[in-house]
C-alpha positions, -999 to 999 in steps of 0.1 A, spaced: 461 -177 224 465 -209 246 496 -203 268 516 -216 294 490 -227 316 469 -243 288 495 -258 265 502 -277 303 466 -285 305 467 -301 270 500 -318 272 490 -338 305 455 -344 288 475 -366 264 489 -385 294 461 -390 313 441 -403 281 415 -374 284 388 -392 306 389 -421 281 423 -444 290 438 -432 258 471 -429 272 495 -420 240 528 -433 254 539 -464 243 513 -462 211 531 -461 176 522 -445 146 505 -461 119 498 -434 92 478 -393 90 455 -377 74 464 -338 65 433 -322 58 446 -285 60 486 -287 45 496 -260 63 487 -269 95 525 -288 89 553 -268 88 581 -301 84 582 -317 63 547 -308 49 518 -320 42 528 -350 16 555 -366 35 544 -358 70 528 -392 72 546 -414 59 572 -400 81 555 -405 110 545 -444 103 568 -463 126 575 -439 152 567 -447 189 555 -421 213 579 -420 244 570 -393 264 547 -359 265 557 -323 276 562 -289 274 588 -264 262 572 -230 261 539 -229 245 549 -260 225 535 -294 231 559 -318 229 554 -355 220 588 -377 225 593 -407 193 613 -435 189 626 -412 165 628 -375 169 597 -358 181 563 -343 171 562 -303 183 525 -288 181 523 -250 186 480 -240 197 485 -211 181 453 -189 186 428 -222 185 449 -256 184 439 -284 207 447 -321 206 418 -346 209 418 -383 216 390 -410 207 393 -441 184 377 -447 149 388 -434 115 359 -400 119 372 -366 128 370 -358 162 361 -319 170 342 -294 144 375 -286 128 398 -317 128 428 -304 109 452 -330 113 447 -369 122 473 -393 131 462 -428 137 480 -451 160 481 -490 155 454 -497 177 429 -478 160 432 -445 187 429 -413 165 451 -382 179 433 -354 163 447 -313 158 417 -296 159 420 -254 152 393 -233 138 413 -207 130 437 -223 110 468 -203 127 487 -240 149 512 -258 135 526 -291 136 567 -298 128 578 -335 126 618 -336 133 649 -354 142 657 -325 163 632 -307 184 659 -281 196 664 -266 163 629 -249 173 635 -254 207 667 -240 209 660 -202 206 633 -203 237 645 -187 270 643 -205 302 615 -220 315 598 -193 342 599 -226 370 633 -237 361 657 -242 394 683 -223 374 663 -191 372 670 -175 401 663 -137 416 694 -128 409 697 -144 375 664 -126 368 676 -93 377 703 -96 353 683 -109 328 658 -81 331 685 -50 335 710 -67 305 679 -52 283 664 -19 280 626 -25 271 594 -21 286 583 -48 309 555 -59 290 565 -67 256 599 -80 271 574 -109 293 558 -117 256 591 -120 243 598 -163 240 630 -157 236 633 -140 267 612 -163 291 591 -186 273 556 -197 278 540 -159 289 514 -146 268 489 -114 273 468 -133 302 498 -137 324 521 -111 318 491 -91 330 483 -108 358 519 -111 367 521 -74 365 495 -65 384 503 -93 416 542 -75 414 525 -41 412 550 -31 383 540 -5 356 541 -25 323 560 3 304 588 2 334 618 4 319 637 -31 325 671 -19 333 652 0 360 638 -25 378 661 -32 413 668 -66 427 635 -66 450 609 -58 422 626 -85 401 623 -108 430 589 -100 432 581 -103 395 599 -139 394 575 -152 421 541 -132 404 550 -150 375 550 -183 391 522 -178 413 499 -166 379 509 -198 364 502 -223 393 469 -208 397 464 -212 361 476 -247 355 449 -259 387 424 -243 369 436 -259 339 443 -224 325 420 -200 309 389 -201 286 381 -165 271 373 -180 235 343 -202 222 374 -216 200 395 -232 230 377 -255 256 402 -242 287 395 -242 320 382 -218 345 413 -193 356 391 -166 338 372 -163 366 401 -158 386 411 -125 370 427 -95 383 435 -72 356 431 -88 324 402 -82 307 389 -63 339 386 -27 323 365 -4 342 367 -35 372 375 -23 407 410 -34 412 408 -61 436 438 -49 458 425 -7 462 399 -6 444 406 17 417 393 9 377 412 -12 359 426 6 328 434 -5 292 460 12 272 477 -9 239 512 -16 240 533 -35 213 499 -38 200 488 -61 222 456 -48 253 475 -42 285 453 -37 314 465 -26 351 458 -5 379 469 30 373 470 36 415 487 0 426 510 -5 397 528 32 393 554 43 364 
């Protein structure tokens, strides 16, 4: 699933016009074309263009693993999912293999939500917080501090791993990075959270910003014929890496399951 890194990646794609000069600020909405309803989860599929005709994009970001796209008038949110990507390119044809959603500005420039799996979702609303809303902070926000952190993390008593995935707690982490995160803090990811002191948090907070740096200059990952990426696969230390020396002592990589999700560390570096 695209995350932090990647959602980034696609979000300043749309700002930079993707190689072509397709810049979507400024460009207004003429009509869409659903082609899979529920790729749209408001208003749905029959009203999601007509809508949309009028509205004036104003700006592109992120909140989380959510694109963001700014309007005149509320705002277009676009969750990846396990495939999503947003394409760019001009003319009334699909662009991509599996062109889900088109939305056609004025000028003839076709913003296209292409996801082979079916799993993204688009929401069209007057409010973006009312999704928005029950993130948690942004893991690069000033506000989040060390010590706000390490309050954060000891309030709760769950195992580190499934509390990173949790968007509610800290939004934008997904397997790749909690793991990597992990593994750069050298923290056990079935630690206890109310047992981590003020250091290890400290050291967590700046693993999970270095993990995410690295990943948005390599314009995040690509593990999946589904999802274009970029090239921070190759930069792995633990995920995906069973079996791999650990880069740090060299000891295998392991893989155990946790929250049903693959977890992969070193069993020598990253102690419970």
């Amino acid at each position: 699933m695209p995350e932090l890194p990647e959602v980034e990646t696609v979000a300043r794609s749309l700002v930079s016009g993707q190689g072509l000069g397709l810049n979507v600020i400024g460009r207004r909405f003429a009509h869409a074309r659903v082609r899979w309803p529920r790729s749209i989860a408001v208003p749905g599929a029959r009203s999601f263009g007509q809508q949309l005709a009028g509205r004036q994009v104003t700006g592109v970001g992120r909140r989380g693993k959510f694109i963001r796209i700014d309007l005149s008038q509320g705002g277009l949110l676009v969750h990846l999912r396990m495939s999503g990507d947003l394409l760019l390119g001009r003319g009334e044809q699909p662009l991509g293999r599996f062109a889900r959603v088109q939305m056609f500005f004025d000028d003839g420039v076709q913003l296209s939500f292409d996801d082979a799996r079916k799993f993204g979702r688009i929401w069209l609303l007057d409010d973006p917080e009312v999704v928005l809303g029950a993130l948690g902070p942004e893991p690069f926000d000033l506000a989040l501090t060390p010590a706000r952190f390490h309050r954060m993390l000891t309030e709760r008593n769950r195992q580190l791993k499934p509390l990173l995935l949790d968007q509610a707690f800290i939004a934008g982490l997904g397997n790749i990075y909690a793991d990597e995160a992990l593994w750069t803090a050298q923290l056990h990811p079935l630690q206890a959270s109310q047992s981590v002191d003020k250091a290890a948090a400290g050291r967590l907070l700046r693993a999970i910003r270095k993990v995410l740096t690295e990943g948005i200059k390599r314009n995040g990952a690509s593990i999946d014929w589904v999802y274009r990426g970029g090239e921070f696969q190759n930069y792995f230390k633990a995920y995906q890496q069973t079996g791999e020396p650990c880069p740090r002592c060299g000891t295998p990589i392991s893989r155990i399951v946790v929250g049903q999700r693959s977890t992969h560390y070193c069993p020598n570096c990253q102690r419970l």
